[in-house]
C-alpha positions in Angstrom: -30.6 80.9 -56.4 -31.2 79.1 -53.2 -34.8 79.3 -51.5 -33.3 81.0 -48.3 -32.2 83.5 -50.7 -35.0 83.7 -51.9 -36.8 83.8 -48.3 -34.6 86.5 -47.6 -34.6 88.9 -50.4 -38.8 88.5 -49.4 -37.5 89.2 -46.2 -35.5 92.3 -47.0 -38.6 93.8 -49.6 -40.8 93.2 -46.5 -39.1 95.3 -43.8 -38.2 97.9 -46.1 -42.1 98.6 -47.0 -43.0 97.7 -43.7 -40.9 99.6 -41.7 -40.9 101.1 -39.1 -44.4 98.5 -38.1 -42.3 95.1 -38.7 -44.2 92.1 -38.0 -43.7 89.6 -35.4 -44.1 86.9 -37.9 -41.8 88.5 -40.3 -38.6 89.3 -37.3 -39.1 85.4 -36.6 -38.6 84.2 -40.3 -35.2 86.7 -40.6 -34.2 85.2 -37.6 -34.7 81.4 -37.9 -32.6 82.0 -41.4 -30.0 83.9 -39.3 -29.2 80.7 -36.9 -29.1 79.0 -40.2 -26.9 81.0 -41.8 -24.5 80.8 -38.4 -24.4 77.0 -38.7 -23.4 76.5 -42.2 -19.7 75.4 -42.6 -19.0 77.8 -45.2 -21.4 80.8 -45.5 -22.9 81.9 -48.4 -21.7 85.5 -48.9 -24.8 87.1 -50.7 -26.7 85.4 -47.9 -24.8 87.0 -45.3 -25.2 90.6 -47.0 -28.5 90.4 -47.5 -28.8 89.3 -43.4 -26.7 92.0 -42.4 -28.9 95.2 -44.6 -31.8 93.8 -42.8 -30.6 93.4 -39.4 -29.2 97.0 -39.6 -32.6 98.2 -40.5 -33.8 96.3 -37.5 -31.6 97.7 -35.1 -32.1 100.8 -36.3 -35.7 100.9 -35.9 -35.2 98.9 -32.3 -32.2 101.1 -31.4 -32.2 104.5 -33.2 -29.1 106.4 -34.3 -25.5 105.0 -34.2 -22.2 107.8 -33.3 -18.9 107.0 -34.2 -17.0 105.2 -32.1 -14.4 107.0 -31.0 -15.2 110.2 -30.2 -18.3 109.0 -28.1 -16.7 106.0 -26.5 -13.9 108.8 -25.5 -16.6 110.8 -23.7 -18.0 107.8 -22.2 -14.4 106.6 -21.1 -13.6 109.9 -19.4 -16.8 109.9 -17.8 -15.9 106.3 -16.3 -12.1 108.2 -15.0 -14.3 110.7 -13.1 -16.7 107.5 -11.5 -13.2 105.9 -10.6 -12.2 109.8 -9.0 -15.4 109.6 -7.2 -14.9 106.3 -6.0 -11.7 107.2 -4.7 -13.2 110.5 -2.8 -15.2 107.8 -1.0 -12.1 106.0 0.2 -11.0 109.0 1.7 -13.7 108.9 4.3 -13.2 105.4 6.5 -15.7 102.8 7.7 -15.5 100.4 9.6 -17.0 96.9 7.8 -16.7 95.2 11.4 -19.3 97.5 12.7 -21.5 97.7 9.6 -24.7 97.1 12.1 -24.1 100.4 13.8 -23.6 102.5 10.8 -24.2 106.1 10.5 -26.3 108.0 8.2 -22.7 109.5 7.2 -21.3 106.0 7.1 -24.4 104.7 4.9 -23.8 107.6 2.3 -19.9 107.3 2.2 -20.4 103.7 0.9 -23.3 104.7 -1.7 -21.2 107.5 -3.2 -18.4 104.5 -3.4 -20.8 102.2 -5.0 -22.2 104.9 -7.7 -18.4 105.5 -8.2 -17.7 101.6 -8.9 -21.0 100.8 -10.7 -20.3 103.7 -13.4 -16.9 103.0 -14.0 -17.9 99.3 -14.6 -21.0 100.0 -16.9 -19.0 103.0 -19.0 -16.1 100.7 -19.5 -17.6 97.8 -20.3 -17.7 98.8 -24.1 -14.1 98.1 -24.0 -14.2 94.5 -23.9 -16.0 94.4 -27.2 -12.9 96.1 -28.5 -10.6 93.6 -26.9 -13.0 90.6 -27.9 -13.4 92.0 -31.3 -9.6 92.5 -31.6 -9.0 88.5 -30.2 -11.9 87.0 -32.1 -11.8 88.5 -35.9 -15.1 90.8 -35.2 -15.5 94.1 -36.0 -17.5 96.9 -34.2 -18.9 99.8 -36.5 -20.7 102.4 -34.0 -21.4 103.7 -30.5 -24.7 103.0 -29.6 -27.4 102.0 -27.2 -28.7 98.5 -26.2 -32.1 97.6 -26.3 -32.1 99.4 -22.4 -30.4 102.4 -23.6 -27.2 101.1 -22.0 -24.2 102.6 -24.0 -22.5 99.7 -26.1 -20.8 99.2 -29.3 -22.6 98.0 -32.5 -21.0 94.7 -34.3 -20.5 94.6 -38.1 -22.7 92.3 -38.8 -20.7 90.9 -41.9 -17.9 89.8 -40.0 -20.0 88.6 -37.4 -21.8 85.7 -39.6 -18.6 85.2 -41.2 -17.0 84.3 -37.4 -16.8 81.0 -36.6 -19.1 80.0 -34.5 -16.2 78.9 -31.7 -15.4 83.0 -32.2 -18.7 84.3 -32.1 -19.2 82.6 -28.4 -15.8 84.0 -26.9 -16.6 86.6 -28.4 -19.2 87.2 -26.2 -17.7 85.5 -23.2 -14.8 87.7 -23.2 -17.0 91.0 -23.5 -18.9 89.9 -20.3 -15.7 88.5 -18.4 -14.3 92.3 -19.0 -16.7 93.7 -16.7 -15.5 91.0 -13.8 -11.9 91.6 -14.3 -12.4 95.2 -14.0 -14.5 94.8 -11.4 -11.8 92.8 -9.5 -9.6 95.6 -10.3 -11.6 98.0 -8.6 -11.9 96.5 -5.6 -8.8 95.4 -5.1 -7.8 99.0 -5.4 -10.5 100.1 -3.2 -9.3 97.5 -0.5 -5.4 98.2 -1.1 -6.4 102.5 0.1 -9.3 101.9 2.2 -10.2 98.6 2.9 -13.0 98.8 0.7 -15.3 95.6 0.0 -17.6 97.1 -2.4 -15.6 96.0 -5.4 -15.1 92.6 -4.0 -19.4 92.1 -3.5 -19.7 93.1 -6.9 -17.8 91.1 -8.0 -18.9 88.2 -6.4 -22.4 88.9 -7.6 -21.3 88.8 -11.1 -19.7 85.3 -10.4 -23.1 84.4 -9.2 -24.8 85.7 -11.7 -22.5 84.5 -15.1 -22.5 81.3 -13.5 -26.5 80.9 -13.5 -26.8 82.1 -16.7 -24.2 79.5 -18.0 -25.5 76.9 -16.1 -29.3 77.3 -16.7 -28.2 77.7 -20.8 -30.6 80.8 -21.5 -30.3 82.5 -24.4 -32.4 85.4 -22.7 -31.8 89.0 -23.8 -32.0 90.3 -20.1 -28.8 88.0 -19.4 -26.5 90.1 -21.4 -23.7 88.4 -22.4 -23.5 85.3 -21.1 -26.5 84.7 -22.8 -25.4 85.5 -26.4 -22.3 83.2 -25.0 -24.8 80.2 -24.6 -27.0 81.1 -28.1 -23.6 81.0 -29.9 -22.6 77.3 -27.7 -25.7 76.0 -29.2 -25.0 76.7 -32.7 -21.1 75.9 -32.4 -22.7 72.4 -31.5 -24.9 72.0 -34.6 -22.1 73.3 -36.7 -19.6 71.0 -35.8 -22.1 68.0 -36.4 -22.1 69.4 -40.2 -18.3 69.7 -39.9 -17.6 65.8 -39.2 
């Protein structure tokens, strides 16, 4: 038995007596063995299981309850058709984006009802791209759930996660997070086909901004979604293809 095997069976007895008060020192060892584990050429299976019962315990404590994923990511899709429906009610009322300085009150609520409309659709959809990642990439997703800022999002098995190659793992997430700019793109080039809408083109372009920072400045941050994991899993695809050569 290898000494990270042994590090993490410790590991595992640990959070289960421990729980739900998990140390700080104790989330850092699991997680240094977790990059590990994700650049070794050929992952050791019993490794990998023991890393995935104690993130799931993790999560669970971080996270709460998981729901199956299709009724609930059904709800949460049909609540994103009736954003796009309210989004289109705002089309029906024009404004004029030449004369945005003398706006009326009227004019400055059409556009937030069409913003509300776009930002919903875009945050309740953007589950999907997991789902279209995870069908690209080899990754499965085994519950609805909420992020760590009780976003609605879907869970990754963590098996077939650590099993990914690394090159997957980081499209993975780059995928998932390009979803949300192609649909937003969508949206507002529907929304400037009917009513000459920029909204969706703004948004858009803020996303741009935004994934391009997050690349460019490398951070692994949380609070960058997932650009962010994209950059984590660039890092270890590096390492792992210097123990590949």
């Amino acid at each position: 038995m290898s000494d990270r095997l042994d590090e993490l069976e410790r590991i595992r007895s640990l959070v289960q007596a421990s729980a739900p008060e998990v140390t700080s020192e104790t989330r850092k060892a699991f997680w240094k063995f977790v990059r590990q584990i994700k650049r070794e050429v050929e992952p050791n299976q019993e490794e990998v299981a023991i890393a995935s019962e104690i993130r799931n315990i993790l999560f669970m404590l971080d996270r709460g309850k998981t729901y199956p994923i299709v009724p609930f990511l059904g709800i949460e899709i049909a609540g994103g058709l009736v954003s796009f429906l309210v989004f289109l009610y705002g089309l029906t009322i024009p404004i004029s984006w030449i004369d945005i300085l003398s706006w009326s009150f009227t004019d400055i609520v059409v556009v937030l009802i069409r913003f509300l409309g776009l930002f919903f659709v875009v945050a309740l959809i953007y589950p999907c791209g997991r789902i279209i990642a995870g069908r690209l990439f080899g990754i499965r997703l085994e519950a609805w759930c909420f992020d760590e800022y009780k976003e609605p999002t879907l869970k990754i098995d963590y098996v077939s996660f650590l099993l990914a190659r690394p090159s997957r793992r980081k499209w993975f997430f780059f995928i998932s997070g390009l979803w949300t700019l192609i649909l937003s793109i969508i949206i507002g080039i529907i929304g400037f086909v009917l009513g000459g809408d920029l909204l969706g083109f703004f948004f858009s372009f803020f996303l741009i901004l935004f994934y391009t920072y997050v690349i460019q400045t490398g951070t692994t941050s949380h609070g960058r979604g997932e650009m962010a994991h994209y950059n984590r899993e660039k890092m270890i695809e590096k390492s792992w293809r210097k123990r590949l050569v």
